[in-house]
C-alpha positions as CSV (number, residue, x, y, z in Angstrom):
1,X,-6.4,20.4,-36.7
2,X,-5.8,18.0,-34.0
3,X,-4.9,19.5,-30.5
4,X,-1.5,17.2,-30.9
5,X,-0.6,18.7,-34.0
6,X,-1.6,22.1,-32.6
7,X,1.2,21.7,-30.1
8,X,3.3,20.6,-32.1
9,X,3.2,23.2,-34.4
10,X,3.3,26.2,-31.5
11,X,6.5,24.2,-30.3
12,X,8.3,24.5,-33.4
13,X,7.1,28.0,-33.8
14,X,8.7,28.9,-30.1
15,X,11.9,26.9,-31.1
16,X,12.7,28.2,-34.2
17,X,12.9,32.1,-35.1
18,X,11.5,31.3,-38.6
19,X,10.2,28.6,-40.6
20,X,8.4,28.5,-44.0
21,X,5.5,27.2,-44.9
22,X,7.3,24.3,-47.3
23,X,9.2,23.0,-44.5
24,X,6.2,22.8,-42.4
25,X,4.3,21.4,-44.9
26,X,6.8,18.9,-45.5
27,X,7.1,18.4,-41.7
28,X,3.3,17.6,-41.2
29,X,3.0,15.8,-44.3
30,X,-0.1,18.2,-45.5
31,X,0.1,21.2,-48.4
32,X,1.3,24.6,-47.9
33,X,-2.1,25.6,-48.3
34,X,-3.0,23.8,-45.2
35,X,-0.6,25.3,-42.9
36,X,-1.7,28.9,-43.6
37,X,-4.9,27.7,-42.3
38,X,-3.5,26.4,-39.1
39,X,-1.9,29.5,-38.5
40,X,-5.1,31.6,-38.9
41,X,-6.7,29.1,-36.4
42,X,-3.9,29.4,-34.0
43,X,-4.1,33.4,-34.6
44,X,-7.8,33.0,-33.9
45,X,-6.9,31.7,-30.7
46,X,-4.8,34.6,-29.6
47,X,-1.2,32.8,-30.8
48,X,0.6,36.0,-32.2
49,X,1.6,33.9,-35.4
50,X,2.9,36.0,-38.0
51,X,4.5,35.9,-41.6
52,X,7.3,37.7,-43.3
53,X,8.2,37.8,-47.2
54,X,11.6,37.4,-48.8
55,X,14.1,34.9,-48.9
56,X,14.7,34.6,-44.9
57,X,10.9,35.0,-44.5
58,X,8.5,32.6,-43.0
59,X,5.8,31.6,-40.0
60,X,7.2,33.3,-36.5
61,X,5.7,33.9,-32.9
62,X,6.0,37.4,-31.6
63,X,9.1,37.3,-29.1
64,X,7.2,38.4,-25.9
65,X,4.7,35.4,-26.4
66,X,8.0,33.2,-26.6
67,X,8.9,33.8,-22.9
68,X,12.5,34.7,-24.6
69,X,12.1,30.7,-25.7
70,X,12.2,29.5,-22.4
71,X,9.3,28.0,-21.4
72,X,11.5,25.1,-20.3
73,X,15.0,25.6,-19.8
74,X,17.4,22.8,-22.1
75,X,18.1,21.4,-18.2
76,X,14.5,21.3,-17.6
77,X,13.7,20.1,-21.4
78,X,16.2,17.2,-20.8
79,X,14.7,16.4,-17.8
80,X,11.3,15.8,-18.8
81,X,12.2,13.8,-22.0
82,X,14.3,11.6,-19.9
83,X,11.9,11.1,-17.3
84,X,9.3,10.4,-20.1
85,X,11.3,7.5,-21.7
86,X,11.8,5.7,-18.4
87,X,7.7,5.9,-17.9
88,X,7.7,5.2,-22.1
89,X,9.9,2.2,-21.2
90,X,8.5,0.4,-18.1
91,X,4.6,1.3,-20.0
92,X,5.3,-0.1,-23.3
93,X,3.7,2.8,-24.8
94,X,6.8,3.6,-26.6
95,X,6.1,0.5,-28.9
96,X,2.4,2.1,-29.0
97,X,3.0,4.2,-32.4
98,X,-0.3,3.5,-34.9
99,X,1.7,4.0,-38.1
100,X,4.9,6.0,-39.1
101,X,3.7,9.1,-40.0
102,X,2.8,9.7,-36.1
103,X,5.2,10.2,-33.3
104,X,5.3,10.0,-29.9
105,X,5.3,12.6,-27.4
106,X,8.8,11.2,-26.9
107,X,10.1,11.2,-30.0
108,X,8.4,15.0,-30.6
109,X,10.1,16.5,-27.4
110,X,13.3,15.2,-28.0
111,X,14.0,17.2,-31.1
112,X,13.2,20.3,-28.8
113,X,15.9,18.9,-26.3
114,X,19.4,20.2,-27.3
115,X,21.1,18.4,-24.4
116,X,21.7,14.8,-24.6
117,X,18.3,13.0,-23.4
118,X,19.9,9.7,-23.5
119,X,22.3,9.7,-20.6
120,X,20.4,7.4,-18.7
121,X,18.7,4.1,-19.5
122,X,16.2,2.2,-17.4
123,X,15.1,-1.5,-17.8
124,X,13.0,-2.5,-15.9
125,X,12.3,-6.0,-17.4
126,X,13.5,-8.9,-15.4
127,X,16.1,-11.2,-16.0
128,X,14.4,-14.0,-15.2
129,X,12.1,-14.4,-18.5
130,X,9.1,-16.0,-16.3
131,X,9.2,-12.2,-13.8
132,X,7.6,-10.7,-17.7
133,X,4.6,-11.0,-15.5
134,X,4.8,-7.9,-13.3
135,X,5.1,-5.8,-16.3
136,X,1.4,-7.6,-16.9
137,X,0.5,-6.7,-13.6
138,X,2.0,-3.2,-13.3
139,X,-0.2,-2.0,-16.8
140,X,-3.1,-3.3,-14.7
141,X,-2.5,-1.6,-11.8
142,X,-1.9,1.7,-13.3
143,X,-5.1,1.1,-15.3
144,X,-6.8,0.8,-12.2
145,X,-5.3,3.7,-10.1
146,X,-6.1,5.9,-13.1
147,X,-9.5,4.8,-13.4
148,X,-10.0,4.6,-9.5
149,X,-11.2,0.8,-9.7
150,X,-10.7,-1.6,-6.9
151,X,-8.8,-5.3,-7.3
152,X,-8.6,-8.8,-6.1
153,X,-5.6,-10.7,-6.0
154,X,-3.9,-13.5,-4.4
155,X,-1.0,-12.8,-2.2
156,X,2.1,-14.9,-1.1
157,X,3.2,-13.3,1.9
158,X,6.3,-13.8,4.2
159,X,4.6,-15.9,6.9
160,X,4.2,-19.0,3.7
161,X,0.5,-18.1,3.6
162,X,-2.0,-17.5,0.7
163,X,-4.1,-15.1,1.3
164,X,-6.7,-13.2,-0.9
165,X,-7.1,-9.2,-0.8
166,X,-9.7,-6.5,-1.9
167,X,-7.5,-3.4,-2.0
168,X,-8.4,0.4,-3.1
169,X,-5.3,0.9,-5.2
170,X,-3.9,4.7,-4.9
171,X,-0.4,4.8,-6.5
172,X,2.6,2.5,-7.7
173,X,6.0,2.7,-5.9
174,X,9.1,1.6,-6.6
175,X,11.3,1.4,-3.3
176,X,14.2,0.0,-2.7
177,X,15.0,-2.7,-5.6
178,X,11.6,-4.0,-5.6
179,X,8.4,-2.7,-7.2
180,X,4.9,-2.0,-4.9
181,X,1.8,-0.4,-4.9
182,X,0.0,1.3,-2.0
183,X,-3.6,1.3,-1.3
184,X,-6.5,0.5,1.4
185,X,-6.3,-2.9,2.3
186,X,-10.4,-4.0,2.6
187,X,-9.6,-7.2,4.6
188,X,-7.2,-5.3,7.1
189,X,-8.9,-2.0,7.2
190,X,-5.9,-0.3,7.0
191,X,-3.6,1.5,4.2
192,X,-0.7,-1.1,3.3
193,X,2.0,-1.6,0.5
194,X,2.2,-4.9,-1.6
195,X,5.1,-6.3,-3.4
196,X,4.0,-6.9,-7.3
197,X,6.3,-10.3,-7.4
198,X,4.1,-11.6,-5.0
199,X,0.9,-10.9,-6.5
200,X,-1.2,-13.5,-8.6
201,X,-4.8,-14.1,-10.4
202,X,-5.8,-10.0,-10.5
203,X,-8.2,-8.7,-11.0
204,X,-9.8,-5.4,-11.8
205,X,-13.2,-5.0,-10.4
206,X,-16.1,-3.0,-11.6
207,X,-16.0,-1.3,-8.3
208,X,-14.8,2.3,-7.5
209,X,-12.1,3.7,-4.8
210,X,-14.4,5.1,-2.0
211,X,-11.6,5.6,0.7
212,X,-8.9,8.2,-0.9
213,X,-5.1,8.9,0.5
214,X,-5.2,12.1,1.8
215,X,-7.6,10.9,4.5
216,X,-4.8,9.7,6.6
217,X,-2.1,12.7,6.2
218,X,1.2,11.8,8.3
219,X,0.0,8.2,8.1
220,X,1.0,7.5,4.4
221,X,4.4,8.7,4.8
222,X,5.0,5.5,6.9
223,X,6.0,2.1,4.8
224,X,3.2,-0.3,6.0
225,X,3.8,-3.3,4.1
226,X,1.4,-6.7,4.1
227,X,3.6,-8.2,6.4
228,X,4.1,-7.3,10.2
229,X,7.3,-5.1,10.7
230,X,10.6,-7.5,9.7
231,X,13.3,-7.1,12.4
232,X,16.9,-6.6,11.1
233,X,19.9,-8.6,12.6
234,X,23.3,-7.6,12.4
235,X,25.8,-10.0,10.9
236,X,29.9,-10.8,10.9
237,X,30.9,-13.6,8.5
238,X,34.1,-14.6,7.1
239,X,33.6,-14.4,2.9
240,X,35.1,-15.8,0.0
241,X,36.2,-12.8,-2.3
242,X,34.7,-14.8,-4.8
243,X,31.3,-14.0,-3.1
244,X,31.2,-11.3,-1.9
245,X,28.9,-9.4,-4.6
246,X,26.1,-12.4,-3.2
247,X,25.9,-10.3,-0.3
248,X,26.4,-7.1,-1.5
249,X,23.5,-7.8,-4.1
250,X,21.3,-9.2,-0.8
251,X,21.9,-6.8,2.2
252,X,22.9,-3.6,3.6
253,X,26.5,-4.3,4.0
254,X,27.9,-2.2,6.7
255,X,31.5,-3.2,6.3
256,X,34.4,-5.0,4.4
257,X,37.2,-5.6,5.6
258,X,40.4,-7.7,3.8
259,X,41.0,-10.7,6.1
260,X,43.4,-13.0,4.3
261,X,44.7,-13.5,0.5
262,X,40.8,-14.8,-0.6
263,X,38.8,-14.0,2.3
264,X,37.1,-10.5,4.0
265,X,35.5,-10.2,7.2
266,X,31.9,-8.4,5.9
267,X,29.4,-6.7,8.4
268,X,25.8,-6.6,7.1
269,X,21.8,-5.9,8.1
270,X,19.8,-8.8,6.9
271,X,16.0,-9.8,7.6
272,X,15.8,-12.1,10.7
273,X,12.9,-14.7,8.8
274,X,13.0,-17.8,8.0
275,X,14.9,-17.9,4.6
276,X,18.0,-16.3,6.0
277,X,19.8,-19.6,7.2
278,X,18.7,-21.3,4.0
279,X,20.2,-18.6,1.8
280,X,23.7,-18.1,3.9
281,X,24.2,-22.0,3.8
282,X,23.9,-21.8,0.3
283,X,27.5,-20.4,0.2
284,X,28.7,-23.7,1.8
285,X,32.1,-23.2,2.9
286,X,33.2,-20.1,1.4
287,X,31.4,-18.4,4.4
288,X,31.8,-18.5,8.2
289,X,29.6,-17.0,10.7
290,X,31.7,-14.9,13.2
291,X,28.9,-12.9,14.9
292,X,26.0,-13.6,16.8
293,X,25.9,-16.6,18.1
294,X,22.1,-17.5,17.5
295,X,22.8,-17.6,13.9
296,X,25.8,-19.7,14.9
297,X,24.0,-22.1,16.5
298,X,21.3,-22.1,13.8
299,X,23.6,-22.5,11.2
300,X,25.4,-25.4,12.5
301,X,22.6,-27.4,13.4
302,X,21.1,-26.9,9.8
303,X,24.3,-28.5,8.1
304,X,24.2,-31.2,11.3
305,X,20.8,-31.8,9.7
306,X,21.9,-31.7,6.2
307,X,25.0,-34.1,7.2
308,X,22.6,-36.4,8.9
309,X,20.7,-37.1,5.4
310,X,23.3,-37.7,3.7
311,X,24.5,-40.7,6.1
312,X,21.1,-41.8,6.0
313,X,21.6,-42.6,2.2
């Protein structure tokens, strides 16, 4: 008897008052004959398992082994399934089943659930088809956290550079809108986050985790990414209604305010690097920059520029 199908079978046991042996049988897909020699194993190993004759009769747990049937709570039963299909879902393992007479863990727990376990789904695939790769990449990683191996990989950080890391990989994070993992950063000698998008060519090295996370207490709790610390900038435009979910889906938007028939005046946090002139000018004139001037000034001497090429043609 398999330790899966030994929890299985104590699970149904503490869910239902009384089963019989046919409907277990038919259950586990084994004779009758079989089950009463589960239950004298799990009876050897101090499960109060018991029988009772007649038409009601069957397999049963003593009641004051069954915790009054709540070892989980149904809140706490739907919690845990849920949570398992969103790790089922971003793994793959829920596509992971060897033939159809097995189950997952999933699929097993749910039945035990009698709230609804499907009130939230999670995808966390892309939508751009060619970002299937971080789903590559995030197996890999778990692989290696669980296994305590260290990685190589090339990184494109925010100052345009290539650069190429060791890191001690200690857990996956997913912050923000944006997928990382944390770990100790061989080339910088210090503990740093790193955003999967970014990463290319890993590797998992034959090469164990020698520096572990709780060596730094207080330290972890602080977001130390690969890059230096970004400042934010604080921004006033004038936005076409039209666009408005382009900055909503971008920034922290702090404010919206209704400006004319097609227009709002928004006020949002956004990273002061280089790509932030370059992405606002690609609203052309449904925005206008009210607030500060630097981004003003940046702004109009970019579309000077742009002007400036188009004359030249």
């Amino acid at each position: 008897m398999s330790q899966q199908k030994l929890f299985e079978l104590v699970y149904i046991l503490l869910d239902k008052k009384s089963i019989t042996a046919k409907k277990l049988s038919e259950h586990f897909g084994v004779s009758e004959r079989t089950i009463y020699r589960w239950a004298e194993s799990l009876a050897e190993a101090g499960v109060p398992v018991y029988s009772t004759q007649g038409r009601a009769g069957g397999f049963a747990i003593a009641e004051n082994y069954a915790l009054d049937k709540t070892i989980f709570t149904d809140e706490e039963k739907c919690s845990v399934v849920s949570s398992l299909k969103a790790v089922a879902k971003l793994t793959g393992s829920e596509c992971s089943v060897k033939n159809s007479a097995e189950k997952t863990v999933v699929q097993k727990l749910s039945r035990f659930a009698s709230k609804n376990t499907d009130w939230l789904e999670l995808d966390f695939s892309p939508w751009n088809p060619q970002g299937k790769n971080i789903n590559e990449i995030f197996n890999k990683l778990k692989n290696a956290v669980i296994e305590k191996h260290q990685i190589e990989f090339d990184y494109f950080s925010l100052n345009k550079k290539t650069e190429h890391r060791t890191v001690q990989p200690w857990k996956i994070v997913f912050r923000g809108v944006g997928w990382y993992f944390y770990g100790w950063c061989n080339v910088r000698c210090a503990p740093r986050y790193f955003k999967l998008n970014r990463i290319c060519n890993l590797k998992v090295l034959n090469k164990k985790v020698c520096m572990e996370e709780k060596k730094f207490g207080t330290e972890q709790k602080k977001f130390y990414s690969a890059e230096k610390e970004i400042p934010m900038i604080e921004i006033t435009a004038q936005v076409a209604d039209s666009e408005l979910y382009r900055i909503m889906d971008e920034f922290a938007v702090c404010k919206v305010e209704k400006f004319s028939l097609e227009t709002s005046i928004v006020k949002f946090n956004a990273p002061e690097i280089n790509w932030l002139v370059p992405f606002l000018l690609s609203f052309g004139s449904a925005i206008k920059i009210i607030f500060p001037e630097k981004i003003k000034k940046q702004f109009s001497i970019e579309v000077k520029k742009m002007s400036a090429q188009l004359k030249e043609k």
